[in-house]
C-alpha positions as CSV (number, residue, x, y, z in Angstrom):
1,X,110.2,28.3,118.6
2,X,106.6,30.4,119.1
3,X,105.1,28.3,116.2
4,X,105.1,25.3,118.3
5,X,105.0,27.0,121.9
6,X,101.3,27.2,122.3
7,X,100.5,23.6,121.4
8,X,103.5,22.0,123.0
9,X,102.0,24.3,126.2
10,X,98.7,22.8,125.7
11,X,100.1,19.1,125.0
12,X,101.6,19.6,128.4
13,X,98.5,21.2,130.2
14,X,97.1,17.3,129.9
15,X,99.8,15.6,131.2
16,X,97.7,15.2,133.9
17,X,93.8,15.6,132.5
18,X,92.3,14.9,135.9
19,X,94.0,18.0,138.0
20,X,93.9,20.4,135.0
21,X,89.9,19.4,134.9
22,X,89.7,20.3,138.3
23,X,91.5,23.5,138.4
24,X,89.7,24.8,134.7
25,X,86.5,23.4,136.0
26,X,86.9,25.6,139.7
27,X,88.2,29.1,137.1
28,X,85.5,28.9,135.0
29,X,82.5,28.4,137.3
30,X,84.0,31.1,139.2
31,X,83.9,33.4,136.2
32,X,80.7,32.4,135.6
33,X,79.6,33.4,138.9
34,X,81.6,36.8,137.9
35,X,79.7,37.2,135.3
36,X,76.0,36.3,137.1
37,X,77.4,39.0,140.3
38,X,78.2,41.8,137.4
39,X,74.8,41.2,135.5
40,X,73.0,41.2,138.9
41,X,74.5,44.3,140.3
42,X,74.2,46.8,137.0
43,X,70.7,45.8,136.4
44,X,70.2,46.9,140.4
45,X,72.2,49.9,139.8
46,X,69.9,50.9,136.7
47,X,66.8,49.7,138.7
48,X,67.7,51.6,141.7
49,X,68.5,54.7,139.5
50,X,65.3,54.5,137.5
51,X,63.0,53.9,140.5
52,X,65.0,57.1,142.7
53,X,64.3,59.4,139.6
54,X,61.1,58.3,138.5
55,X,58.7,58.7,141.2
56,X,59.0,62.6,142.3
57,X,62.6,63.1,141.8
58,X,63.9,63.2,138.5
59,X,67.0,63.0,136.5
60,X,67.6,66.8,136.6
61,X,65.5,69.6,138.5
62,X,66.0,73.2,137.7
63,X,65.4,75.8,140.4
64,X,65.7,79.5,141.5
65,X,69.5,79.4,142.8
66,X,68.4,79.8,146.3
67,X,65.0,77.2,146.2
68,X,66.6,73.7,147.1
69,X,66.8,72.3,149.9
70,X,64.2,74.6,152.1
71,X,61.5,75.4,149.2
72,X,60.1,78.3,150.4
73,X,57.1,78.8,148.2
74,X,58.0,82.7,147.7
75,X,61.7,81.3,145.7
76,X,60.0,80.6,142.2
77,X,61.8,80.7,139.2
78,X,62.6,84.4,137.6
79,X,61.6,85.6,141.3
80,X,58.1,87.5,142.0
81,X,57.8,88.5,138.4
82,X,58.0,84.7,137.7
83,X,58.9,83.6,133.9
84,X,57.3,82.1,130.7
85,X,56.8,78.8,131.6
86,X,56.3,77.8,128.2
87,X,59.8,79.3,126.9
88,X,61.3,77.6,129.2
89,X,60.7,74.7,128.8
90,X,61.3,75.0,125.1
91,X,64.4,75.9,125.7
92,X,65.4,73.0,128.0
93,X,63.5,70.6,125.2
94,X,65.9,72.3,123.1
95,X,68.7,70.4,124.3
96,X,68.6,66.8,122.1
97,X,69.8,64.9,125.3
98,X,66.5,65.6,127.2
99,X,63.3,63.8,126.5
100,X,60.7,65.3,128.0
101,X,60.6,68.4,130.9
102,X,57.7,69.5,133.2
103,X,56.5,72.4,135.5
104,X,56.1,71.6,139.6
105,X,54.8,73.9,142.2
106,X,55.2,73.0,146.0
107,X,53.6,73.5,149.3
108,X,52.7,72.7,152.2
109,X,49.3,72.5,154.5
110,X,46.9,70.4,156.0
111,X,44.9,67.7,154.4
112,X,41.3,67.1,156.5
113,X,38.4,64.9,156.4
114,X,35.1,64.5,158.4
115,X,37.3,64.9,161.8
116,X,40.4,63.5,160.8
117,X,43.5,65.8,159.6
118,X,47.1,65.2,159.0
119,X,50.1,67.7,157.5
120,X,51.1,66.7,154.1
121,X,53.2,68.4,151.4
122,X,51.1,69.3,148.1
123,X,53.0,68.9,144.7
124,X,51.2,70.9,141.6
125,X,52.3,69.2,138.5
126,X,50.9,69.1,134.6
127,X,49.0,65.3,134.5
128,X,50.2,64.9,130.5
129,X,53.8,65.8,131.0
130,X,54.1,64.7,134.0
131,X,53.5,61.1,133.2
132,X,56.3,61.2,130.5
133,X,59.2,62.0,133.4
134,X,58.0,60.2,136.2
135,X,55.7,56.7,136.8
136,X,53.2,57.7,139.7
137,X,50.4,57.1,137.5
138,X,52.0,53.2,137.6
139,X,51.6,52.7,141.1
140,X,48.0,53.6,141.2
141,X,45.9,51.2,143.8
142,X,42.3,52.7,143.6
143,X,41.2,55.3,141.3
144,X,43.0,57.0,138.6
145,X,45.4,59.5,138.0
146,X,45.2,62.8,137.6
147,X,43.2,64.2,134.5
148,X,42.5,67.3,132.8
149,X,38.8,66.6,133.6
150,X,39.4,67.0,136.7
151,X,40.6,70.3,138.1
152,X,39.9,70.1,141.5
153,X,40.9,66.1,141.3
154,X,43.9,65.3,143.7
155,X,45.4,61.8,144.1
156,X,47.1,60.5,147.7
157,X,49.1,58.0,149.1
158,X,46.9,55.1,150.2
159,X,48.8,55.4,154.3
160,X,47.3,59.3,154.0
161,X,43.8,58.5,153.2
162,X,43.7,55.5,155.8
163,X,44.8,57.9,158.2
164,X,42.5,60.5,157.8
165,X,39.5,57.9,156.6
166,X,38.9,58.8,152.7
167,X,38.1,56.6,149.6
168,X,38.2,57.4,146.7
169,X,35.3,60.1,145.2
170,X,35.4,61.3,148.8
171,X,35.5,65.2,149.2
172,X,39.0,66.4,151.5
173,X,39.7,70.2,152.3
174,X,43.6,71.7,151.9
175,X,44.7,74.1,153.9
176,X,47.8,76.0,153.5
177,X,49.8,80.0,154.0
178,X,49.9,81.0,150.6
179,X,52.6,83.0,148.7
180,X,51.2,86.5,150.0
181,X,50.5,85.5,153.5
182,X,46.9,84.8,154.0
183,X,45.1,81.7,154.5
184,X,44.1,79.0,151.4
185,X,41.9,77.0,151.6
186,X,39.9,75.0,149.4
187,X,37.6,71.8,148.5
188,X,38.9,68.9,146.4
189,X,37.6,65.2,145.2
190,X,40.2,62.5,145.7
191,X,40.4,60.9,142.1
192,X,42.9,58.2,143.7
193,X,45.4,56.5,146.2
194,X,48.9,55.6,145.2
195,X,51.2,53.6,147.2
196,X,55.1,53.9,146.1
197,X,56.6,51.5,149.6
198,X,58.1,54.8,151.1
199,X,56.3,56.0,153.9
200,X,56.8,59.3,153.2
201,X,55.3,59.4,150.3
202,X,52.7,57.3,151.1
203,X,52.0,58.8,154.5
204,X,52.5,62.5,153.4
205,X,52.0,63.7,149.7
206,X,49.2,65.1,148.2
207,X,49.3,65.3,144.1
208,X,47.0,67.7,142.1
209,X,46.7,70.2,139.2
210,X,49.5,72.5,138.9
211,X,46.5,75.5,138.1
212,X,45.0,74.3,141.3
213,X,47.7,74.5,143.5
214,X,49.1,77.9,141.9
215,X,45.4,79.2,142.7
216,X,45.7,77.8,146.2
217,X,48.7,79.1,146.9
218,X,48.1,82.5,145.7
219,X,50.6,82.3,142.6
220,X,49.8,83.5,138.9
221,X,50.6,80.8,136.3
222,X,54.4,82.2,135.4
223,X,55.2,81.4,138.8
224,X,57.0,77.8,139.7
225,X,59.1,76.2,141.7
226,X,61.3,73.6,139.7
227,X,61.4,71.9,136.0
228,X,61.8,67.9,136.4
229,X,63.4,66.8,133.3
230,X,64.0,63.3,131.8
231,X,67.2,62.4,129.8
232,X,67.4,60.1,127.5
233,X,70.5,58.4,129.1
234,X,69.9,59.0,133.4
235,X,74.0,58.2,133.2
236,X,74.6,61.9,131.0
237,X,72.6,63.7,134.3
238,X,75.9,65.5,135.3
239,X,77.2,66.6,131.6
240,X,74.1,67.6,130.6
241,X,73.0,69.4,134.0
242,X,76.4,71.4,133.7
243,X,75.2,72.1,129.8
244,X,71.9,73.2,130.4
245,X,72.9,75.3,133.7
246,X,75.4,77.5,131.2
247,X,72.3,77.7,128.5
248,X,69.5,79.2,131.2
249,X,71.7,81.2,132.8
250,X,71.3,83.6,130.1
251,X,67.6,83.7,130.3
252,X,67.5,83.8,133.9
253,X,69.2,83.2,137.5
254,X,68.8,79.3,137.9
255,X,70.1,76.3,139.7
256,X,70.6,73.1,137.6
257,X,71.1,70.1,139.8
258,X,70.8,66.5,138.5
259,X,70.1,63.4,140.4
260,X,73.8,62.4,142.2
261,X,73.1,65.9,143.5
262,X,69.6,65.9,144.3
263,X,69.8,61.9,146.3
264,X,73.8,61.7,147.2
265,X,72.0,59.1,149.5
266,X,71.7,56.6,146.2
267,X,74.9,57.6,144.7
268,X,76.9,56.9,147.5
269,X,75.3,53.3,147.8
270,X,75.7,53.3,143.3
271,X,79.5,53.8,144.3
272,X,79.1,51.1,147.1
273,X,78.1,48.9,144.7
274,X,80.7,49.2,142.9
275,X,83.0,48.8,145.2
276,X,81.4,45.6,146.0
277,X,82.0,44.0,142.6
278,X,85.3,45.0,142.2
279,X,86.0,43.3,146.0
280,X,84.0,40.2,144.7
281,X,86.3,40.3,141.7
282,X,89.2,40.9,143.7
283,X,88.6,37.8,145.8
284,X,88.1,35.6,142.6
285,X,91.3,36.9,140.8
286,X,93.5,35.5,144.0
287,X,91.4,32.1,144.4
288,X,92.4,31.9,140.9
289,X,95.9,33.1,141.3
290,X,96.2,30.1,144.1
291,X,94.9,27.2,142.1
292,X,97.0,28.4,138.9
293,X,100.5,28.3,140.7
294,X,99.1,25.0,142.8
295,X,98.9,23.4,138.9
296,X,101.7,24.8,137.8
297,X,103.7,24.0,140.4
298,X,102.5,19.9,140.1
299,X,102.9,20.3,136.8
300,X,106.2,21.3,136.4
301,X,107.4,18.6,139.6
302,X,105.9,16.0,137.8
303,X,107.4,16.8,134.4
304,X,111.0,17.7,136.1
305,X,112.7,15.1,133.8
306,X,111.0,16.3,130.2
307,X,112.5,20.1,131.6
308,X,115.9,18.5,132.1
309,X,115.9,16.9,128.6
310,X,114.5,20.2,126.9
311,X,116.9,22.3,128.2
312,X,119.7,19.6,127.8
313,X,118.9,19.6,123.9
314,X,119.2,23.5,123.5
315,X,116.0,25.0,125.4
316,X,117.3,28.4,127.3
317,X,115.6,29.3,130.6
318,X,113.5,32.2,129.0
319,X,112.2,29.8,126.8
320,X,111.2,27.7,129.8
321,X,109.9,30.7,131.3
322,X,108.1,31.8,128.2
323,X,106.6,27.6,128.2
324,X,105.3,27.6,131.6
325,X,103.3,31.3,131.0
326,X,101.6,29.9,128.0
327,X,100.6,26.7,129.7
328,X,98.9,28.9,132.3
329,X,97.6,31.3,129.9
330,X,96.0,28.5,127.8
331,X,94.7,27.3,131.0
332,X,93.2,30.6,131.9
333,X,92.0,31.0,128.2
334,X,89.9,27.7,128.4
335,X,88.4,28.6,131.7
336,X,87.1,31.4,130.2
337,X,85.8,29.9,127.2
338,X,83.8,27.6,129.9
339,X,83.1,30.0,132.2
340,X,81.0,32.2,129.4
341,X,79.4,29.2,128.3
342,X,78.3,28.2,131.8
343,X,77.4,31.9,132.6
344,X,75.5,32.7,129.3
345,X,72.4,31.5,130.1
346,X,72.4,32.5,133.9
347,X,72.7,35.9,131.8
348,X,69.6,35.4,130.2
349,X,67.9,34.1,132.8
350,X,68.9,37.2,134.9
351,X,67.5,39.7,132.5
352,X,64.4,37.5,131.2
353,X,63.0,36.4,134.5
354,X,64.9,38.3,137.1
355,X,65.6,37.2,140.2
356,X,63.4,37.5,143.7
357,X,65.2,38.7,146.5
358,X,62.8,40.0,148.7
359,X,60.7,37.9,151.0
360,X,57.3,37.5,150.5
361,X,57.2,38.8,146.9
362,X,56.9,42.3,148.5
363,X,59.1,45.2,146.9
364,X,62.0,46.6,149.5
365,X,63.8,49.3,150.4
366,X,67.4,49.8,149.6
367,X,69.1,53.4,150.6
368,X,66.1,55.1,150.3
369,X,65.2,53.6,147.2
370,X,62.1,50.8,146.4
371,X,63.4,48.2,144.1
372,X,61.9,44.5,143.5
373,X,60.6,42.3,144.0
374,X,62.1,41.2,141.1
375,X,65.6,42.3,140.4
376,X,66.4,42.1,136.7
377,X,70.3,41.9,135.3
378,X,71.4,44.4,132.5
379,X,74.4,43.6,130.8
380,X,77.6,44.7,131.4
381,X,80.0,44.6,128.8
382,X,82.9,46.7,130.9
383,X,82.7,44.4,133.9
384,X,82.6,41.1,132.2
385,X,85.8,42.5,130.2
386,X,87.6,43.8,133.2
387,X,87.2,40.2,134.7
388,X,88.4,38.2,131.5
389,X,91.6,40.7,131.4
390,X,91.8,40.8,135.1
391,X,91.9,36.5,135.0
392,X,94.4,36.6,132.0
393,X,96.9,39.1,134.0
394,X,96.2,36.7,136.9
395,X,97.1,34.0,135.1
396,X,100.4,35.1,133.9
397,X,101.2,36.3,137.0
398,X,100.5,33.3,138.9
399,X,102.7,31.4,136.7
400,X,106.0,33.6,137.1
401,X,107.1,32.0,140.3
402,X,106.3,28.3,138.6
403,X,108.1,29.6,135.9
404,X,111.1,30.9,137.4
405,X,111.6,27.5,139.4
406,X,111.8,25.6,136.4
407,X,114.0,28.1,135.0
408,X,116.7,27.2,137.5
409,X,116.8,23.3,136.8
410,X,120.2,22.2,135.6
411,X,119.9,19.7,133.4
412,X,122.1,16.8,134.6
413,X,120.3,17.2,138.2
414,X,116.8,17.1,136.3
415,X,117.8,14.1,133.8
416,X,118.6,12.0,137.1
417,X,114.9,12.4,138.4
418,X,112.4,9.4,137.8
């Protein structure tokens, strides 16, 4: 009987070509759309994740255990006696997960110019390996970053130096309480204007040497606040923080946060996201789930006299049963077969060219978060299999009440139907 099941279940699926068109043709351009929705939203995921940890947060942070969230300049790491920076780091490089680790100093002060001042929060970091775990330096508008050439170099958010009237090469004077109490204050060149889309950033940060800032703020060089680390996988940030966090803690008292930590903000809205495919998946399966038993059901009305026959010559009502789920799971099987064939190159075109969502061409703001203009897919390979399985278990689903009504004919009632 199984030998000849399938095709007898797909002879039967064109009994009537035009409806069985129709409904294939309405399953598989919904997968594709499945398909498009699940490239779309893991490529903003990733985009959203990359562009949250890449400007000044990163994928992990390590600070004193009682630093984060206040930052009091006196909580650096190994306390007053500070640490060797330079060991410590080595150690975290250590790790074969991470790719790259820098030192960061913080403060806070005021940023002045001819007669023009504003508060701002200063961030001391090392220009070489700064670059290699987050992109500032990318979103450069005038100027340049920050180099070893220049000590006494800073580099501001373009919203800062319109506020207090600087261009670039113009001089700007920091003032701030440093670590034992008295007043710093000092001269520096602005060496370039950066401009992220978040106005805080833009409006409020000042970015400069980490020697400079540790001399401004009255801190020898083994004091700092935080390591930024970048993983080679941002999705092992939890694992690894946990991993690392158990390896420092021998050296010396420290808090190990990674990024869901650090922004819940963004990994509540990831988790939103996710939520929102699995509804738009959701929605599909029972749109599919209606037009499979609305086949079905035609198909097995129409066909209520080759039943009776069947079953008259020998076929048992599983076997009817076991007929009517493989004509819907051949029907599901095609739509998928046309639905990836439709959706393939929306796929490519997703991660190739992108697609604009914003208006204007201008980047935008998502929880927090600047993405765009251009949202790119990324591939999904769990999604677009939980939707092919999730349409198959539909499928046979959809066709059990079909199937059960047929299974009830009686054969001399069904015979007498034209």
């Amino acid at each position: 009987m199984s030998g000849w099941l399938p095709r007898l279940a797909w002879r039967n699926l064109w009994c009537n070509p035009r409806r069985t068109l129709i409904t294939m043709s309405a399953i598989g351009f919904g997968y594709a759309m499945l398909l498009f929705v699940a490239c779309l939203m893991a490529g903003l995921r990733q985009q959203m994740i990359e562009s949250g940890t890449g400007l000044v947060l990163s994928d992990i942070e390590v600070h004193a255990p009682d630093y984060y969230p206040d930052r009091s300049i006196q909580k650096t790491l190994g306390g007053r006696k500070g640490t060797n920076v330079a060991a410590l780091i080595a150690a975290i490089a250590a790790n074969p997960r991470v790719q790259s680790a820098s030192p960061r100093v913080y403060g806070y002060g005021l940023v002045s110019a001819t007669r023009q001042s504003a508060g701002t929060q200063l961030l001391g970091v090392v220009p070489n390996s700064e670059q290699k775990i987050t992109m500032l330096q990318t979103r450069m508008v005038k100027g340049s970053y920050l180099t070893a050439r220049m000590p006494k170099g800073v580099v501001i958010g373009d919203k800062l130096a319109t506020t207090i009237g600087v261009e670039v090469g113009a001089q700007i004077v920091l003032l701030t309480t440093a670590a034992d109490g008295s007043m710093g204050n000092d001269l520096y060149t602005v060496a370039g204007t950066f401009h992220t889309g978040l106005d805080a950033m833009d409006q409020g940060l000042v970015v400069m040497p980490l020697a400079s800032l540790q001399e401004l703020l009255r801190l020898p060089p083994g004091r700092i606040h935080e390591v930024g680390i970048k993983l080679h996988d941002v999705t092992a940030a939890t694992t690894t923080a946990a991993a690392l966090d158990a390896q420092l803690s021998k050296i010396l008292p420290v808090r190990v946060m990674p990024w869901p930590e650090l922004a819940p903000e963004l990994s509540d809205y990831l988790q939103f996201n996710r939520r929102v495919t699995f509804i738009l998946f959701f929605i599909f399966f029972v749109s599919a789930a209606m037009g499979i038993v609305s086949t079905m059901l035609m198909s097995i009305i129409e066909r209520t006299r080759e039943l009776g026959v069947l079953m008259a010559v020998g076929m048992r009502p599983v076997q009817v049963i076991r007929l009517i789920v493989a004509e819907a799971a051949s029907l599901a099987a095609a739509s998928l077969i046309l639905g990836a064939a439709l959706g393939a190159p929306l796929l490519w075109y997703l991660q190739t060219h992108g697609l604009n969502l914003s208006r204007g061409g201008d980047a935008v703001s998502v929880a927090g978060i600047v993405v765009g203009p251009l949202w790119y897919g990324q591939q999904d390979f769990v999604a677009y299999t939980e939707a092919a399985l999730g349409l198959a278990i539909t499928a046979i689903v959809s066709a059990l009440y079909p199937a059960l009504r047929a299974a009830r004919f009686r054969p001399a009632e069904a015979l007498r139907k034209v």
